[in-house]
KEFI-411518 format. One line per field, with one value per residue: residue in three letters; x negated, y, z of N, C-alpha, C, O, CB in turn. Coordinates in steps of 0.05 Angstrom, whole numbers. Glycine has a CB too. Layout:
# residues N
r ALA|... $
nu X|... $
nv Y|... $
nw Z|... $
cau X|... $
cav Y|... $
caw Z|... $
cu X|... $
cv Y|... $
cw Z|... $
ou X|... $
ov Y|... $
ow Z|... $
cbu X|... $
cbv Y|... $
cbw Z|... $
END
This chain:
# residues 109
r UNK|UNK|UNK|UNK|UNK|UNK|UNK|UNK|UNK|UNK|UNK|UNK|UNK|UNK|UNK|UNK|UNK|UNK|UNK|UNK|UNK|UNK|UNK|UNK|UNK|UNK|UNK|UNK|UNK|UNK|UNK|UNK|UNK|UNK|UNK|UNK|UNK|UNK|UNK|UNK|UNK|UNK|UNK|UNK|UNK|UNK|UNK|UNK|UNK|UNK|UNK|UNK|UNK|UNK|UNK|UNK|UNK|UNK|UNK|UNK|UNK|UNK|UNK|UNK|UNK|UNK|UNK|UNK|UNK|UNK|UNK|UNK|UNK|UNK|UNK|UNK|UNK|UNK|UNK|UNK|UNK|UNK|UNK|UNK|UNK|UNK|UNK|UNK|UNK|UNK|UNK|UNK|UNK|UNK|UNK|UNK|UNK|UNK|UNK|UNK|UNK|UNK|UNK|UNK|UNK|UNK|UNK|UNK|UNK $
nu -17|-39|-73|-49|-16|-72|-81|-42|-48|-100|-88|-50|-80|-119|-74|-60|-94|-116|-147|-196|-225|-230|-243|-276|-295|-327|-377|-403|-409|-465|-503|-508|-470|-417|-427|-416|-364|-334|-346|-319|-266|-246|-265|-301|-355|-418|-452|-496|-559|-587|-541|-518|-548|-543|-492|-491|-529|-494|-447|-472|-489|-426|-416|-437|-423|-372|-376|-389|-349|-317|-332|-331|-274|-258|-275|-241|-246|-230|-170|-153|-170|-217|-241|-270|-257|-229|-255|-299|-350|-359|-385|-367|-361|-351|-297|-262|-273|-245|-198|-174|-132|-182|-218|-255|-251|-266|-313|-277|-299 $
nv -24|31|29|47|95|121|117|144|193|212|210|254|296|298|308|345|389|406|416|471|486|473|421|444|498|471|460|506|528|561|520|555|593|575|562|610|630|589|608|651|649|624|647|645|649|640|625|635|642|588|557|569|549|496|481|498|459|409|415|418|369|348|378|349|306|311|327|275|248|277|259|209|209|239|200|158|130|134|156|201|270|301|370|426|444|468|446|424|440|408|342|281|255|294|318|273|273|312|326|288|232|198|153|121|58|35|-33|-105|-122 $
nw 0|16|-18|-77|-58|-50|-102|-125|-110|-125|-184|-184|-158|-219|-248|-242|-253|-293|-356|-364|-405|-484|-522|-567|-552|-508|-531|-564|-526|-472|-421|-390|-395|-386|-332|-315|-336|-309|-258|-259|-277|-235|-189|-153|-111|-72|-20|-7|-49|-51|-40|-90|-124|-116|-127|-180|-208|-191|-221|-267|-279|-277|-323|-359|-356|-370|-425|-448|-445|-474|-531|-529|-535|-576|-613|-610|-568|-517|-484|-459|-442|-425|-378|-357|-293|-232|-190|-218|-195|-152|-121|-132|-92|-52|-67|-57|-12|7|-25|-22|7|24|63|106|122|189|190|204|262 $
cau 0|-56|-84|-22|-20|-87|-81|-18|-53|-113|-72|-34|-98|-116|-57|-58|-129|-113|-180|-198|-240|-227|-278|-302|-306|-345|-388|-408|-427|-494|-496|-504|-445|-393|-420|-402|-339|-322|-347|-304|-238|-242|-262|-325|-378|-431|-454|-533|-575|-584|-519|-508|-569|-533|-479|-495|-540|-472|-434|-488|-482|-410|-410|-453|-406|-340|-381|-403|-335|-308|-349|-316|-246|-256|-291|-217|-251|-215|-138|-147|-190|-235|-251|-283|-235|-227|-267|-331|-377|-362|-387|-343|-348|-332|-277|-245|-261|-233|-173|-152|-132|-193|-222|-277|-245|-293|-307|-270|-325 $
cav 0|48|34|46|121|136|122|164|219|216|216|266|306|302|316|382|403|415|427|503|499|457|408|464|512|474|446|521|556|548|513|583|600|546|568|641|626|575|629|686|638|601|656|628|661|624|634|640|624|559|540|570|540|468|483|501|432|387|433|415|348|338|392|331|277|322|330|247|239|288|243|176|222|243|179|145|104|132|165|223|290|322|392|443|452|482|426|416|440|385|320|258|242|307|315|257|282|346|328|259|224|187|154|100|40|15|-61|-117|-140 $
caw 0|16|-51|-81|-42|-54|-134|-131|-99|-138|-209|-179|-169|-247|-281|-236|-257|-324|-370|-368|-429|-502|-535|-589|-537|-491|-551|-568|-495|-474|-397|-361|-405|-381|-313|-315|-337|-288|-235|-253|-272|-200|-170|-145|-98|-59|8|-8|-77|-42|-45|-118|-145|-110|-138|-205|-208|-189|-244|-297|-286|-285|-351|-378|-360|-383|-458|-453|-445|-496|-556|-532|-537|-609|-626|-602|-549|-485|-489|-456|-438|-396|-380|-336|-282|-210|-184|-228|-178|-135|-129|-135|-62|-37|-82|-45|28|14|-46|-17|33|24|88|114|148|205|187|225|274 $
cu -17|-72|-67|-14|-41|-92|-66|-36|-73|-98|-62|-54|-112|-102|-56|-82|-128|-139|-181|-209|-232|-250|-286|-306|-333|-374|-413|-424|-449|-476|-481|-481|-420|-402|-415|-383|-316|-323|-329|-275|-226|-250|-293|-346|-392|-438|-483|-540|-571|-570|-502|-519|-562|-512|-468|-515|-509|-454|-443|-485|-453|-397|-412|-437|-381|-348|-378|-369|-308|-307|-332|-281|-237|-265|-264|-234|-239|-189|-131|-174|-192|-237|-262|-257|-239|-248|-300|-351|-370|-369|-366|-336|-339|-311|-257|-243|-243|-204|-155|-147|-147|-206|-245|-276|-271|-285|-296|-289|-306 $
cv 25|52|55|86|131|146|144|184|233|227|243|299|325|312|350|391|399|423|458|505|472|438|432|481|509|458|475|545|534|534|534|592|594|564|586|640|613|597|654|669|629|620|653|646|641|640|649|636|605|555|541|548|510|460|484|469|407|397|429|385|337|350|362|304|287|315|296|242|244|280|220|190|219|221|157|119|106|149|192|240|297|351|411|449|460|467|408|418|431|363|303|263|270|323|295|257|299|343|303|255|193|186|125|82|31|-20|-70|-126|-169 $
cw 0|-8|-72|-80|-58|-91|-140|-127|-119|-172|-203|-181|-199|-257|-267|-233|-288|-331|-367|-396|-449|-508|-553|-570|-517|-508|-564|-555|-491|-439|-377|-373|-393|-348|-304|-319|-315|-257|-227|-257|-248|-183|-145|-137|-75|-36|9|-36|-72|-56|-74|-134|-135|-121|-170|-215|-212|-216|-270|-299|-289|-307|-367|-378|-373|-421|-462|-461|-467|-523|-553|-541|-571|-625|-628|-581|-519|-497|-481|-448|-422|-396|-359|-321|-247|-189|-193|-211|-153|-144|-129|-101|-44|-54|-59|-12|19|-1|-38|9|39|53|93|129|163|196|211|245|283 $
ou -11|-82|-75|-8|-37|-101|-72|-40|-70|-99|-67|-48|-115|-108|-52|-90|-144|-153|-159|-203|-227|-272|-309|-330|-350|-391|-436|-438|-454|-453|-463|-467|-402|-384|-408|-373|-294|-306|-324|-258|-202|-245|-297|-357|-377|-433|-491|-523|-551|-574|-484|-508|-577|-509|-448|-505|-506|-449|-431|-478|-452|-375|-394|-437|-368|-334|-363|-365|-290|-290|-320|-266|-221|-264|-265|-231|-237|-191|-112|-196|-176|-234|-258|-237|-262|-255|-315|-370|-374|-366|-344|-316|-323|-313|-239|-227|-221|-186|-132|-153|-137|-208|-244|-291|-292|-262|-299|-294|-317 $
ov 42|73|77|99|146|166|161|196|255|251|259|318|350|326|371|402|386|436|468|525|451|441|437|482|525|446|469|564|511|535|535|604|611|578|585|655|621|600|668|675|626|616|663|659|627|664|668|622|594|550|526|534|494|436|475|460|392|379|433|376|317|341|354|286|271|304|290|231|230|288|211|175|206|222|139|95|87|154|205|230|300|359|401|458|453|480|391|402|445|357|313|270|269|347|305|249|296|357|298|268|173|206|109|81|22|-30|-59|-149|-188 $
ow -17|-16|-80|-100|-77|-101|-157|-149|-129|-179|-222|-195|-202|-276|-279|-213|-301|-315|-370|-409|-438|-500|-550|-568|-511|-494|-571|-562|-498|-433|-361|-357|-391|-339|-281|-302|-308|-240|-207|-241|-243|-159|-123|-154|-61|-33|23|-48|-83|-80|-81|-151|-147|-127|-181|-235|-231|-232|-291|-321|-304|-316|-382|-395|-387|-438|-481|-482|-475|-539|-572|-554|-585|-650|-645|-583|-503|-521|-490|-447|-403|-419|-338|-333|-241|-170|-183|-210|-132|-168|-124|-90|-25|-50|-46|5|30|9|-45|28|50|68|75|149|153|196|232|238|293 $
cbu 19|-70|-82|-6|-27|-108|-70|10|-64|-129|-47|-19|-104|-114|-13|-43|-162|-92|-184|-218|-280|-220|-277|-292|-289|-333|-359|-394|-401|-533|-518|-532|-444|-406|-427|-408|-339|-340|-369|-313|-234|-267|-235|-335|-367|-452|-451|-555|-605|-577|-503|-514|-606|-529|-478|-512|-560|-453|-439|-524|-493|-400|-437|-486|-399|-332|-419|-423|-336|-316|-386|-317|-247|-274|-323|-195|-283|-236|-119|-127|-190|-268|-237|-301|-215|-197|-248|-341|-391|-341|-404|-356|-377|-346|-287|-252|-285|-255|-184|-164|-103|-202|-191|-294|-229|-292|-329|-259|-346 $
cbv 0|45|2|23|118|123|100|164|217|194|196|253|290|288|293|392|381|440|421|519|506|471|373|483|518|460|433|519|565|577|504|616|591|495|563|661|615|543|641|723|619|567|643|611|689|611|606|615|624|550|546|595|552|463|492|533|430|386|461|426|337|334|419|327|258|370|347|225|240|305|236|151|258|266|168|132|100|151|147|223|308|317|402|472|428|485|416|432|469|379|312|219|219|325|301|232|302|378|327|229|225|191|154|108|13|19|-77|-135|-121 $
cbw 24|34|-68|-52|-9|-38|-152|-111|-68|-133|-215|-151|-164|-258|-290|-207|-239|-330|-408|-347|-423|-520|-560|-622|-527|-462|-575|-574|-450|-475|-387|-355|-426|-391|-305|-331|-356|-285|-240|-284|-285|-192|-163|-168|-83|-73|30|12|-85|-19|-24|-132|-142|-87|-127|-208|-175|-156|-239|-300|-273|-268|-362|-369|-329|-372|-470|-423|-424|-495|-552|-490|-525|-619|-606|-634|-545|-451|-473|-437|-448|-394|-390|-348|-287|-202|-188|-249|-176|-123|-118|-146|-41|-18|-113|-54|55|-2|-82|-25|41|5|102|123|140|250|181|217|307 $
END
């Protein structure tokens, strides 16, 4: 049942993170491009460099998995699309602390 929940939630997630940017668009901006954009649409201010320049790192890599994934799209190997969205400059896993009601059962001992 908790599976069940958490798929829901997750899906639920997705379909309300709509792409911000198209495939030709994001095919056309340079990196620092995509991340100026994402900065001023989301609103986006960091606390320190630090935490930009950590930020901007997780952001480049999940640019790089949104494009990987944009190629299998147009190529017809997956069904649906990716895009830069309110959430890129997170990683997976804190994506799911913070967006789910993802959680860490202790094992049975």
């Amino acid at each position: 049942m908790l599976v069940k929940v958490f798929l829901l939630v997750v899906l639920a997630a997705v379909a309300m993170s709509a792409p911000s940017d198209t495939a030709p668009k994001q095919k056309s901006l340079s990196v620092e491009e995509h991340w100026n954009n994402f900065k001023t649409k989301f609103n986006r201010n960091y606390e320190s460099p630090e935490e930009e320049s950590k930020r901007f790192e997780i952001f480049k890599n999940n640019l790089k998995d949104i494009q990987a994934h944009q190629k299998k799209y147009e190529a017809g190997e997956v069904s649906y699309q990716q895009g830069v969205n309110d959430f890129t400059d997170l990683t997976h896993e804190e994506f799911l602390a913070t967006h789910t009601m993802h959680f860490n059962p202790k094992p049975k001992s």
